[in-house]
C-alpha positions in Angstrom: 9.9 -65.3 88.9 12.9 -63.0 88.1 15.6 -65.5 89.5 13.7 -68.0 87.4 14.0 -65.8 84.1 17.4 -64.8 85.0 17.1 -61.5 85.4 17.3 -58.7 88.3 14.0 -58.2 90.5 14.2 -54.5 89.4 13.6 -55.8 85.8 11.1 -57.1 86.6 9.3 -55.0 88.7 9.8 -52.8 85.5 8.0 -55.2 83.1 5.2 -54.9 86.1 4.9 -51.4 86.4 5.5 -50.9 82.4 8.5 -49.1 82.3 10.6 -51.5 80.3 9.6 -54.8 78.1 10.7 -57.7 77.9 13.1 -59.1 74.9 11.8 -61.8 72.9 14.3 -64.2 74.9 12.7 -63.5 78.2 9.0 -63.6 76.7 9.5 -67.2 75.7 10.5 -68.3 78.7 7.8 -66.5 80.2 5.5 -68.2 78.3 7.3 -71.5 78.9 7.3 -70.9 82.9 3.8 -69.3 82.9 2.2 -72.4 80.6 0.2 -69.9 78.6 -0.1 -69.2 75.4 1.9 -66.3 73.1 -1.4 -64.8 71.9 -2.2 -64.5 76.2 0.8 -62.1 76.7 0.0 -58.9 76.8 2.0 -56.2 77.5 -0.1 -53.0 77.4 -0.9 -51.0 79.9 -3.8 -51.6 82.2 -5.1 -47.6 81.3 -4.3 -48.5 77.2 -7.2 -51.4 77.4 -9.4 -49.1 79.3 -8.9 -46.1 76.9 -9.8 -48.3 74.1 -12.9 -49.6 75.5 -14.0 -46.0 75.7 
């Protein structure tokens, strides 16, 4: 998927593991690649969701 987005495999490990985000360039061709919807993207931590739940 990075090569496809054009960016490093590090960067993208990092939007992964939440460390970095990515720009709204890279969304859209996430979303474009991925064939989901905008409103499907989320980029919260797993722990975030849960903490909300409780």
């Amino acid at each position: 998927m990075a090569k496809k987005l054009d960016i490093s495999t590090d960067t993208y490990k990092n939007y992964e593991n939440y460390k970095t985000f990515p720009d709204v360039i890279i969304v859209k061709k996430i979303i474009k690649l991925s064939n989901v919807d905008f409103d499907d993207i989320i980029f919260l931590p797993s722990e975030y969701a849960e903490s909300e739940n409780n």
